[in-house]
N, C-alpha and C positions, 0 to 999 in steps of 0.2 A: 504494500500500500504506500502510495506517492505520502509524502508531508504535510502539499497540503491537503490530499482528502482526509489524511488522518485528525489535520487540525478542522479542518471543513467540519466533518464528524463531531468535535470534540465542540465546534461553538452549535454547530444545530443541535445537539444532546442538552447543551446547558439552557439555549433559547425553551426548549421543548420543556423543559424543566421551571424555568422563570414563568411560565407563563401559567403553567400547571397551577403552582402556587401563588399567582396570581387570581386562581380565578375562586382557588378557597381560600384566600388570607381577605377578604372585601368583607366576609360574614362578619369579624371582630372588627372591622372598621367604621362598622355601622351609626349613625349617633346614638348618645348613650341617653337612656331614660332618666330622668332627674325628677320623677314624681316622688316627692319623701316619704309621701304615704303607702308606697309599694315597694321602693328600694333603702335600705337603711344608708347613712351616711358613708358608710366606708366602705360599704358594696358601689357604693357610688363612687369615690375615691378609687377602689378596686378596678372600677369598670374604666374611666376615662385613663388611667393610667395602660389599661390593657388595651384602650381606642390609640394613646395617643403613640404607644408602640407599635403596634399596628399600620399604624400611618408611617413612621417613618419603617418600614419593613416595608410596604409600597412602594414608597420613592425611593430605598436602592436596588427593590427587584428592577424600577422604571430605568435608574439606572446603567442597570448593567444590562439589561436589554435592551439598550443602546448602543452599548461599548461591543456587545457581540455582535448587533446588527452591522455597525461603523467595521468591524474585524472580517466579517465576510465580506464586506464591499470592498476592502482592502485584497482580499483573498482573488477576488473576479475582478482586478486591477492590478493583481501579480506585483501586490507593494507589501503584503501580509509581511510579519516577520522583521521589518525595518523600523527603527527607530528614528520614531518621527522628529526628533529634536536633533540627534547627529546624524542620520541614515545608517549608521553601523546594523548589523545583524544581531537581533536579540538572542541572547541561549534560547537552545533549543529546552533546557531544563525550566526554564522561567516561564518560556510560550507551553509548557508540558503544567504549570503549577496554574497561569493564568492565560490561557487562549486570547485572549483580549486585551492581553498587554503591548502597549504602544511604545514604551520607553527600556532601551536599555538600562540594566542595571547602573551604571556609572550616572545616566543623564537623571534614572528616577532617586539616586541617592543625593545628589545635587539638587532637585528639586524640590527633595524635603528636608532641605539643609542643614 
């Protein structure tokens, strides 16, 4: 199996995946009931806490099913695999840990200085 089908592989499994659990994590996002006469105060506290984790567990599935979309389009513009900020070749271990990674090791340890 070529590299990129194996990476090809490797972002449509994670997309396949993101979206899965996108379409059951929406139920705990739901708004939360604030009737006091039916939820006690810290069932309530319980609950927006578990809303407002929820929410952001959306916005990095939203995310990273971006960052896999952006890496296949890369892949079907035969740029996959380069580092967008030097163009050097990212480890093959790195693109093996995160499929979706844009940045060489050197350029992403510089960027979070």
């Amino acid at each position: 199996m070529s590299e990129n089908k194996h990476f090809s592989d490797l972002l449509l499994k994670r997309q396949s995946e993101l979206k899965a659990l996108s379409a059951t994590g929406d139920e705990a996002s739901r708004p939360v009931e604030l009737d006091q006469a039916r939820v006690g105060r810290l069932s309530r506290m319980d609950a927006l806490q578990g809303q407002a984790m929820s929410q952001e567990a959306r916005r990095r599935r939203e995310l990273e099913l971006v960052r896999t979309s952006k890496a296949l389009k890369r892949l079907e513009l035969d740029e996959y695999g380069e580092c967008l900020t030097c163009g050097e070749k990212i480890a093959i271990g790195r693109l093996e840990v995160d499929p979706a990674a844009t940045l060489c090791i050197g350029c992403a340890e510089s960027a979070n200085g």
